[in-house]
C-alpha positions in Angstrom: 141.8 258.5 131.9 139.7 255.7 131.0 139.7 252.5 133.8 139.6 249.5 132.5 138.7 248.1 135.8 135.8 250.3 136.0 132.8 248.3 134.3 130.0 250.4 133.2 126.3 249.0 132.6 123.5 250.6 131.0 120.1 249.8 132.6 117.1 251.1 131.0 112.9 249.9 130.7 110.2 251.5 132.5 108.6 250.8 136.2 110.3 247.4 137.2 114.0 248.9 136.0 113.3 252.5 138.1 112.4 250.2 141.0 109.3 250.6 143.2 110.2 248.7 146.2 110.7 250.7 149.7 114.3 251.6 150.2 115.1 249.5 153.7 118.4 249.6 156.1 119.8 246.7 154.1 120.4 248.9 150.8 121.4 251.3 151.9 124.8 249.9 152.9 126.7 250.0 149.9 130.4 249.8 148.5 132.2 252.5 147.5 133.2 250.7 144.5 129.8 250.7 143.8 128.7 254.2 142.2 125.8 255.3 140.1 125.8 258.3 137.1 122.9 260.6 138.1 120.7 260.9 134.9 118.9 263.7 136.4 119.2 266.6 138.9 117.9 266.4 142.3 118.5 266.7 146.0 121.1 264.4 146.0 122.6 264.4 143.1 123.6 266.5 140.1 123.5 265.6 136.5 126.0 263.6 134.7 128.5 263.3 138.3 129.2 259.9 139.7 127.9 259.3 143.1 127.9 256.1 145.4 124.8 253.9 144.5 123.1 254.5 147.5 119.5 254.2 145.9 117.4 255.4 144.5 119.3 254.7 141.0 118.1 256.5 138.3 116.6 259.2 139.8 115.6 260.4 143.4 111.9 259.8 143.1 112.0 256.2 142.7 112.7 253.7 144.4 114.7 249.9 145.1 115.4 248.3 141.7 117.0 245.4 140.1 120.7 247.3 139.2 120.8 248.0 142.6 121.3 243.9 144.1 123.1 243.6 140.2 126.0 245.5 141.2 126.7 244.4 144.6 126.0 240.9 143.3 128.4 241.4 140.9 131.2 242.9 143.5 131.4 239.9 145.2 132.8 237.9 142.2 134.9 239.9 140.4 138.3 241.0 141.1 138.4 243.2 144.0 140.6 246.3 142.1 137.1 246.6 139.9 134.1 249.6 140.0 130.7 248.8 139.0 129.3 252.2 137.6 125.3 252.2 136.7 124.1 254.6 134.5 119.9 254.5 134.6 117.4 256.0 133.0 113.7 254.3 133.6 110.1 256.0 132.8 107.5 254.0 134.7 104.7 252.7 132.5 106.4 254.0 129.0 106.1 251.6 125.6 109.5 250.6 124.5 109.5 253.6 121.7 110.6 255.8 124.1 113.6 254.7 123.4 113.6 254.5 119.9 115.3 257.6 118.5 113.8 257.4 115.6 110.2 257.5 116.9 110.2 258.4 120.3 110.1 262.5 119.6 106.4 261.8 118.1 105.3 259.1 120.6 106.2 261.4 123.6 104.7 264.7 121.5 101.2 262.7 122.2 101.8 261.9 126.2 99.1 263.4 128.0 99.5 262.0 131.6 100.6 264.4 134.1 102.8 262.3 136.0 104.7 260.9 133.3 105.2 264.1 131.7 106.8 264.7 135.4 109.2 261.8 134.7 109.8 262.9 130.9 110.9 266.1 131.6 113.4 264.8 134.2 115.2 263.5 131.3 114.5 266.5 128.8 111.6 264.4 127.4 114.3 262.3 125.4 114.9 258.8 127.3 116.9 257.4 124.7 119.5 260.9 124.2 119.5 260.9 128.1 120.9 257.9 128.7 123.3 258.0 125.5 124.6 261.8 126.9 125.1 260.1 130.2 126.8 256.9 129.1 129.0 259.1 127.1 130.3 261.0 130.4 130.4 257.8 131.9 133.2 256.5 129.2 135.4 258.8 130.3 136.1 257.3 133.4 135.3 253.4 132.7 134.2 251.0 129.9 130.8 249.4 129.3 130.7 246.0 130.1 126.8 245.8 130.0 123.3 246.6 128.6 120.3 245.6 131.1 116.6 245.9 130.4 114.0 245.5 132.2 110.7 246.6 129.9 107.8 244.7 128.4 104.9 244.6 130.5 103.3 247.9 128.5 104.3 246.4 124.6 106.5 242.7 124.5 103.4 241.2 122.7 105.1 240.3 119.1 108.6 240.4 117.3 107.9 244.5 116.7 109.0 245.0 120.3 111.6 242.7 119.9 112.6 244.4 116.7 112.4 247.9 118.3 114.4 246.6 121.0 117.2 245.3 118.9 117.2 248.4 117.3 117.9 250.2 120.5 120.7 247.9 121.4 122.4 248.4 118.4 122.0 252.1 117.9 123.8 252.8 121.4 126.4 250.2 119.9 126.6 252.4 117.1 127.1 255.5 118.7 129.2 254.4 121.7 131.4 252.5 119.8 131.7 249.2 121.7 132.1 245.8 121.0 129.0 244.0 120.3 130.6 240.8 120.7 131.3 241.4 124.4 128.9 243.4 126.0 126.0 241.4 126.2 122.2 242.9 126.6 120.5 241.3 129.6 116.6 241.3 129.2 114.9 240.5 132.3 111.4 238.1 132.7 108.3 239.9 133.8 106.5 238.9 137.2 105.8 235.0 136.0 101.8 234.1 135.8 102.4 231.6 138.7 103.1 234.5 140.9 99.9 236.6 140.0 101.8 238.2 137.6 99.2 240.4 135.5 101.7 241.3 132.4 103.1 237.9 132.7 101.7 236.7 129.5 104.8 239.2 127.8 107.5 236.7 129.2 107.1 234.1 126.3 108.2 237.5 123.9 110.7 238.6 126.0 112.4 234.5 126.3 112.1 234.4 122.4 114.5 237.4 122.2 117.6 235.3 122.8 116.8 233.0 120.2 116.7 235.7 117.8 119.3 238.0 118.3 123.2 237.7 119.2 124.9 237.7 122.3 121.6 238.7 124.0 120.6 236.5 127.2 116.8 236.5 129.7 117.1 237.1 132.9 115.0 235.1 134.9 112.5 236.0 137.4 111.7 232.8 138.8 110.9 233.3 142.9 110.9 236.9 141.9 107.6 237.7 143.6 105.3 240.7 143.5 104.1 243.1 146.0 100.5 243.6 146.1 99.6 244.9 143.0 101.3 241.8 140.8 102.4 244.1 138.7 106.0 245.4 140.5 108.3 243.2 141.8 108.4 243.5 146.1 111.8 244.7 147.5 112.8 240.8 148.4 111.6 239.8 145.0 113.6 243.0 143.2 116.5 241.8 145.7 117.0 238.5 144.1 116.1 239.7 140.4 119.2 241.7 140.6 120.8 239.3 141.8 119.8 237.1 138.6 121.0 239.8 136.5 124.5 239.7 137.6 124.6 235.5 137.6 123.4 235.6 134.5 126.3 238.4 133.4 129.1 236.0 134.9 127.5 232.7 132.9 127.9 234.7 130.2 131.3 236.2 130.5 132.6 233.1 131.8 131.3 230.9 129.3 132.2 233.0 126.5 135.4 234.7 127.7 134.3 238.3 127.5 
């Protein structure tokens, strides 16, 4: 029977959302109201089953992440009765058409990289159907309460990305049949230019997305530093993006009574 008290948020993007921060002592001590849909098979976990959000999130070959600081962020505010369930599906370095289901069959048809290949067929080489099929199983049990991205540094250039993105949002709205009005999308900032940041010159794209398009909201990345290839976040810096995220979700839901 569906939970009411059991809040469900989709994360999705490419190498900043899958997380590539080492796992350390401190995340690994984790709720058990906290639990994360596996989007993929592996050694410790088994396709579309809840387990607790011990990372790594979306699958077992990556690493620390933003959702997993979100969630436990996000415990210590709300009501202690509620379950923060993530369901994530990330490919590291993909352009936001993989997500697209209208043009992400041909994009991926011309991948040639090995090691994304590795990633795509993790997720039956359709991002976008994976994490639909899994947020499906997932509303069983719970409600969605959430859409978080964290994607741009490979295309948020121009208003196409933002377009595609958009599109995205409302597709899974379409097909999941929730409220637009109260589940917001949360787009997260880039590694700023102040920090080093080499894709930091997406952020301006990514800002201009809540101007444009309702009930959408940026997630900052301010003190969010890099590791040493100013590129990925470090695990600190992925620590307190997460816990933007989830700030930024309570602003919101407070401030407009969702």
């Amino acid at each position: 029977m569906k939970d009411q008290n059991f809040w469900i948020f989709l994360c999705f993007g490419q190498s900043n959302m899958a997380g590539q921060a080492p796992i350390e002592q401190q995340d690994l001590m984790v709720s058990d109201r906290f639990l994360s849909m596996a989007t993929t098979d592996g050694p410790d976990r088994k396709l579309g089953t809840w387990r607790k959000a011990v990372p790594p999130l979306c699958r077992a070959d990556a690493n620390l992440g933003p959702a997993d600081w979100f969630g436990r962020t996000l415990l210590e505010a709300v009501p202690e009765n509620v379950h923060i369930g993530i369901v994530s599906v990330a490919v590291e370095g993909c352009p936001i058409t993989f997500f697209d289901k209208d043009q992400n069959a041909r994009v991926i048809a011309c991948e040639d990289r090995d090691w994304m290949n590795d990633i795509l067929d993790q997720y039956g080489r359709n991002p976008y159907e994976r994490l639909l099929s899994m947020a499906k199983v997932a509303t069983i049990d719970g409600v969605i309460k959430g859409i978080l991205l964290h994607q741009g540094e490979t295309d948020a250039y121009d208003q196409q990305w933002q377009k595609t993105v958009w599109k995205i949002y409302c597709d899974l709205q379409q097909e999941l049949s929730f409220d637009p009005t109260v589940v917001p999308l949360l787009v997260g900032e880039v590694v700023r230019s102040e920090y080093g940041g080499i894709c930091g010159h997406a952020n301006p794209t990514i800002n201009d997305m809540a101007n444009r398009y309702p009930n959408t909201y940026v997630v900052s990345s301010e003190g969010c530093l890099p590791c040493g290839d100013y590129l990925h976040f470090c695990g600190e810096g992925y620590r307190l993006l997460g816990r933007h995220y989830a700030q930024r979700y309570l602003e919101v839901i407070k401030n407009h009574q969702i």
